[in-house]
C-alpha positions, 0 to 999 in steps of 0.5 A, a space after each residue: 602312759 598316764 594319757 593312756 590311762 586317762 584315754 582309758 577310762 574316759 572312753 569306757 564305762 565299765 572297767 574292761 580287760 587291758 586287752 579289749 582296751 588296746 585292741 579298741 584304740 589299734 582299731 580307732 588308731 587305724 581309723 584316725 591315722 595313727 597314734 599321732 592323729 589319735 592323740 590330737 583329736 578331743 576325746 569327744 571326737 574319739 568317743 564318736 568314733 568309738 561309737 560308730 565303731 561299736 555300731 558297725 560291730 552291732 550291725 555286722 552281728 545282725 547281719 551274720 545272724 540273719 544269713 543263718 
């Protein structure tokens, strides 16, 4: 847990809920392979993929609000 915490607080700037914190690392686990491989990458690497995430998230919010 400690790890998670530290995963946590590296990864975000501002203190977010423990909801968004868990639904960002399932979805950066589902990109990476699981936990395994999450927690054997540095965290620069799953800072990067944190955001390419946050980007595809922006991009996909641009898109949709074009279509209306």
């Amino acid at each position: 847990m400690k790890s998670l915490n530290e995963l946590r607080r590296i990864l975000f700037k501002q203190v977010p809920s423990e909801q968004d914190t868990v639904y960002s690392l399932c979805v950066i686990m589902e990109k990476v392979g699981g936990y395994q491989n999450l927690m054997n990458m540095p965290i620069s690497a799953v800072m990067q993929v944190n955001k390419y995430l946050e980007y595809l998230s922006k991009q996909s919010k641009k898109s949709s609000n074009k279509l209306r």
